[in-house]
LUMDOKE-44514 format. One record per residue (C-alpha): y negated, z, x. Coordinates in Angstrom, 2 decimals. Each point is the difference from the previous one (the first is absolute). Layout:
+---------+---------+---------+
!      c2 !      c3 !      c1 !
+---------+---------+---------+
!       Y !       Z !       X !
...
+---------+---------+---------+
This chain:
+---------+---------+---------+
!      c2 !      c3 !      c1 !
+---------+---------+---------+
!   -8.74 !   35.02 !   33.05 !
!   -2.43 !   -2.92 !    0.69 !
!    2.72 !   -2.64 !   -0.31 !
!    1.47 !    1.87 !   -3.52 !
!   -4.00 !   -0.94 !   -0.72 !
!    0.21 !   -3.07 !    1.15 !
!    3.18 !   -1.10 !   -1.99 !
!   -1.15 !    1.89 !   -2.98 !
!   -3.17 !   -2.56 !    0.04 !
!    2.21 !   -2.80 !    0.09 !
!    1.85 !    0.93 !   -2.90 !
!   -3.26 !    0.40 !   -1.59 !
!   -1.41 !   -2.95 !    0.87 !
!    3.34 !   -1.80 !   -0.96 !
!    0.35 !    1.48 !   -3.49 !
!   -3.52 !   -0.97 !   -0.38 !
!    1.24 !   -3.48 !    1.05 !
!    2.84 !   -0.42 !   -2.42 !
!   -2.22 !    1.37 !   -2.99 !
!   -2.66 !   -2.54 !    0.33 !
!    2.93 !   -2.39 !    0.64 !
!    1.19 !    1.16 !   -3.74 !
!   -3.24 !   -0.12 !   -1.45 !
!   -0.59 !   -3.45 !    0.74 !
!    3.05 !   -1.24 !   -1.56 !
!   -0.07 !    2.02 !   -3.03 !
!   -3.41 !   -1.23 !   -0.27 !
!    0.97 !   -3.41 !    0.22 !
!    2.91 !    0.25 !   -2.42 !
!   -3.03 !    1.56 !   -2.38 !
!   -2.30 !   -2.97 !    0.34 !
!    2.06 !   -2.38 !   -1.28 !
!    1.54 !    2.16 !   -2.64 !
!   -3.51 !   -0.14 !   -1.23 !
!    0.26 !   -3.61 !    0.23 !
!   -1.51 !   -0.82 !    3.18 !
!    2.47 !   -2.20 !    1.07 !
!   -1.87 !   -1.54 !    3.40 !
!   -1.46 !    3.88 !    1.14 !
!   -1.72 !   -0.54 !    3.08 !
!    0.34 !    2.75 !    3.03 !
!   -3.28 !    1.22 !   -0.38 !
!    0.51 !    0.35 !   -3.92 !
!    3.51 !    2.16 !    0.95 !
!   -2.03 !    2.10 !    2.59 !
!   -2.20 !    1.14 !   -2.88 !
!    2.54 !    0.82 !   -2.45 !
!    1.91 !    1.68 !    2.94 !
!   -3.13 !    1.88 !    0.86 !
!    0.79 !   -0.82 !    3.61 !
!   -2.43 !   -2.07 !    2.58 !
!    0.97 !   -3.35 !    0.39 !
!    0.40 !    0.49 !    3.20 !
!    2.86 !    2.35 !   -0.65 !
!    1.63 !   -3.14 !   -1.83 !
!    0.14 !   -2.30 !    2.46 !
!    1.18 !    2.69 !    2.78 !
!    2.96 !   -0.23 !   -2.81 !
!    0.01 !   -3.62 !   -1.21 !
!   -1.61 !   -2.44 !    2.43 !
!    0.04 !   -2.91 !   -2.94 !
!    1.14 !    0.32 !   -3.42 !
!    3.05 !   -1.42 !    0.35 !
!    1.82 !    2.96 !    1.78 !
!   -1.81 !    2.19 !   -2.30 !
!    1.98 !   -2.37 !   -3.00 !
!    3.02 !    0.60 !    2.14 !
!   -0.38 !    3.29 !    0.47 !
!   -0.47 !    0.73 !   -3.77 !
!    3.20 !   -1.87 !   -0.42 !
!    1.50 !    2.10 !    1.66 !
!   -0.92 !    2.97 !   -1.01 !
!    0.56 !   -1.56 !   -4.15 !
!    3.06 !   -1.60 !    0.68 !
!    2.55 !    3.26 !   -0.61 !
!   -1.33 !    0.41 !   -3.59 !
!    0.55 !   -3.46 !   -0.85 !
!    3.45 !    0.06 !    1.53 !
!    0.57 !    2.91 !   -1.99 !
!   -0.67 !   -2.12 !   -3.30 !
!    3.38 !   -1.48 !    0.94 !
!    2.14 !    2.49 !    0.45 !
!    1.49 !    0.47 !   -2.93 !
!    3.10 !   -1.34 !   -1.14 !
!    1.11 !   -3.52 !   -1.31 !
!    0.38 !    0.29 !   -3.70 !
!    2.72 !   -0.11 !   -1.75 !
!    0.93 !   -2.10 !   -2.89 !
!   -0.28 !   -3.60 !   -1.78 !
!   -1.93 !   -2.58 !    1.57 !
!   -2.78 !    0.33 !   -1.93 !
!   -0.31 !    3.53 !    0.67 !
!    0.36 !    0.00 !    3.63 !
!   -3.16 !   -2.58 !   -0.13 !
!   -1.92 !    1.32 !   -2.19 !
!    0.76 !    3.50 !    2.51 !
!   -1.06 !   -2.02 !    3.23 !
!   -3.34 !   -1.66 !   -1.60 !
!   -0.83 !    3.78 !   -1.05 !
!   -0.11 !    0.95 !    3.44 !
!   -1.43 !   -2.59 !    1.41 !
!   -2.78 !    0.40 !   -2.26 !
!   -0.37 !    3.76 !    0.70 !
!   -0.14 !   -1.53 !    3.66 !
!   -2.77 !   -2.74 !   -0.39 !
!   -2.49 !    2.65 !   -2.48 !
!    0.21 !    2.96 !    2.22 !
!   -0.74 !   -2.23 !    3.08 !
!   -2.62 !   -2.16 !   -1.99 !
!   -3.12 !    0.43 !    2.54 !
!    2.45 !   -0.76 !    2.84 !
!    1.38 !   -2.80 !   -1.55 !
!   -3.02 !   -1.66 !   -0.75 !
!   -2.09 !    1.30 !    3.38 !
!    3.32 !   -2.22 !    1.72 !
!   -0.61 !   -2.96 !   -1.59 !
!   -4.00 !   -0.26 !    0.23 !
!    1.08 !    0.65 !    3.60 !
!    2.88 !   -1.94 !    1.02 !
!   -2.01 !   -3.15 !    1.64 !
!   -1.62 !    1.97 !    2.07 !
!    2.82 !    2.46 !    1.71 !
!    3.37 !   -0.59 !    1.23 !
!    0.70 !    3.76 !    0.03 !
!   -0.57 !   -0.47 !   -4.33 !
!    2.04 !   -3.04 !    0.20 !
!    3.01 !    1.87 !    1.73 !
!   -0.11 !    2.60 !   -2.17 !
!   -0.42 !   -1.55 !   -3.08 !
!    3.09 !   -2.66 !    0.88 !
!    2.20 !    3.00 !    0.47 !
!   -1.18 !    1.29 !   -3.06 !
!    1.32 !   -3.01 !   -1.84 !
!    3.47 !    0.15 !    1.93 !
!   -0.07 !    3.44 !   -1.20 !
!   -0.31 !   -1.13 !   -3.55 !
!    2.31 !   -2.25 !    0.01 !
!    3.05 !    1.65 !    1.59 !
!   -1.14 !    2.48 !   -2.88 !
!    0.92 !   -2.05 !   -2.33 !
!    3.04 !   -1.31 !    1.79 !
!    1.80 !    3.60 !    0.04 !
!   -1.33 !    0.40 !   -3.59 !
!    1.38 !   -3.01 !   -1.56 !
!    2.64 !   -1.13 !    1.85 !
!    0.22 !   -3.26 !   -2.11 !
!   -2.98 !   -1.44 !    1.74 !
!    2.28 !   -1.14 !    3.43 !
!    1.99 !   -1.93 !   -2.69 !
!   -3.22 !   -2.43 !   -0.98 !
!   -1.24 !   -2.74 !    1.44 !
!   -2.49 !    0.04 !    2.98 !
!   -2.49 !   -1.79 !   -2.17 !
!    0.61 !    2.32 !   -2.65 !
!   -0.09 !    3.11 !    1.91 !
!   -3.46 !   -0.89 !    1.35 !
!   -1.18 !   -0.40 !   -3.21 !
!    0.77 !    3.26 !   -1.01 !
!   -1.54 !    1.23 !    3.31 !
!   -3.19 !   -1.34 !   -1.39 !
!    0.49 !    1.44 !   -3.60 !
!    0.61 !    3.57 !    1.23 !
!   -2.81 !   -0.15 !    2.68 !
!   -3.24 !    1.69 !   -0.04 !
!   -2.10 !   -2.81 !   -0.22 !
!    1.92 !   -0.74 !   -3.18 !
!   -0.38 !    3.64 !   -1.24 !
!   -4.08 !    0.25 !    0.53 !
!   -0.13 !   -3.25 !   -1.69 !
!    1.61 !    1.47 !   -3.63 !
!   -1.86 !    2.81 !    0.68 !
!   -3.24 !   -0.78 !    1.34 !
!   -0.42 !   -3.40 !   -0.99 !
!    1.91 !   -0.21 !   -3.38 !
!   -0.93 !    3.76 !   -0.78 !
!    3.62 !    0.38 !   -0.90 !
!    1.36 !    3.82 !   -0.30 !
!    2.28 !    1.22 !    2.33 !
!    2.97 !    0.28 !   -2.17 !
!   -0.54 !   -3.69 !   -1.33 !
!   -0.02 !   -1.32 !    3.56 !
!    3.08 !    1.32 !    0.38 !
!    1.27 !   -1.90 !   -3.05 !
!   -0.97 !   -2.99 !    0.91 !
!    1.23 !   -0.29 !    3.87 !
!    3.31 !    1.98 !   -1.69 !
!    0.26 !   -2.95 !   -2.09 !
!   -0.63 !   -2.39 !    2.87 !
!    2.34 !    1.22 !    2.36 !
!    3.04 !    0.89 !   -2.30 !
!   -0.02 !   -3.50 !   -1.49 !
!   -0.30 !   -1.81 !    4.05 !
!    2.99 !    2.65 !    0.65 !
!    2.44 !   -0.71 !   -2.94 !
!   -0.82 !   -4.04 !   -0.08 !
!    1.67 !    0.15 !    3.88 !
!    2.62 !    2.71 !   -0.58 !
!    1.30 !   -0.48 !   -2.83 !
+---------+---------+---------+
């Protein structure tokens, strides 16, 4: 009986563990929804409503709490690529592929931006975010199959074209719509694509 007690208090104490473990993350992800993009660990221990000693018991620095987030983030944004290569003329398969890459970079805005604000200062951020641009890019690869045809010159310019950093600029920067950034990296990329294919 007093080691059913015991083990009972353990689970307990566990569960507690993994909630406050939870918490902190989904406070994190929060923050910089909200547009804290830098939130330090005593700002995410008040949105979490945990002590901050709680969050480094977790995290010991912020950069396995980034990781951890990551992680936990990662299987929705893998998801965003699961569908299907479109079918279809050149133009539409494209225009398809810069559609989801857009869904992409605006549902993962705060994360996006939280990276780069970040990326001198962790090498955990600059892992993640490098295999988030070979990600991208072997995207684009399956999706428009033309692209192993170009040039290598050519093909990193349309790395650059259909990159985030490209995207936030039209949007942020130029205050372009969604649908009109679209057009004009369509535009972009089709012409690079036919002047070396065809």
């Amino acid at each position: 009986m007093k080691q059913q007690s015991e083990n009972t208090a353990i689970d307990g104490r566990r569960l507690r563990s993994e909630r406050s473990k939870h918490q902190i993350l989904s406070a994190c992800e929060s923050l910089l929804q909200q547009g804290q993009l830098v939130p330090t660990a005593q700002m995410i221990s008040d949105e979490a409503g945990v002590p901050i000693r709680s969050f480094f018991r977790h995290f010991p620095d912020m950069e396995t709490l980034f990781q951890a987030l990551d992680e936990t983030l990662k299987p929705k944004y893998e998801k965003l690529f699961s569908q299907p290569p479109a079918q279809g003329s050149l133009h539409e398969r494209i225009a398809a592929a810069l559609k989801l890459h857009a869904d992409a970079y605006e549902s993962n805005i705060h994360i996006y931006r939280s990276t780069k604000a970040q990326l001198w200062r962790y090498e955990a951020l600059q892992r993640n975010y490098a295999r988030a641009q070979k990600r991208l890019r072997k995207d684009l690869d399956i999706r428009i199959p033309e692209l192993l045809e170009v040039s290598a010159d050519s093909r990193e310019l349309i790395d650059t074209l259909a990159s985030f950093e490209t995207w936030a600029r039209l949007r942020d920067m130029q205050k372009l719509s969604r649908k009109r950034a679209i057009e004009i990296i369509l535009t972009s990329l089709e012409s690079i694509i036919k002047g070396e294919t065809s």
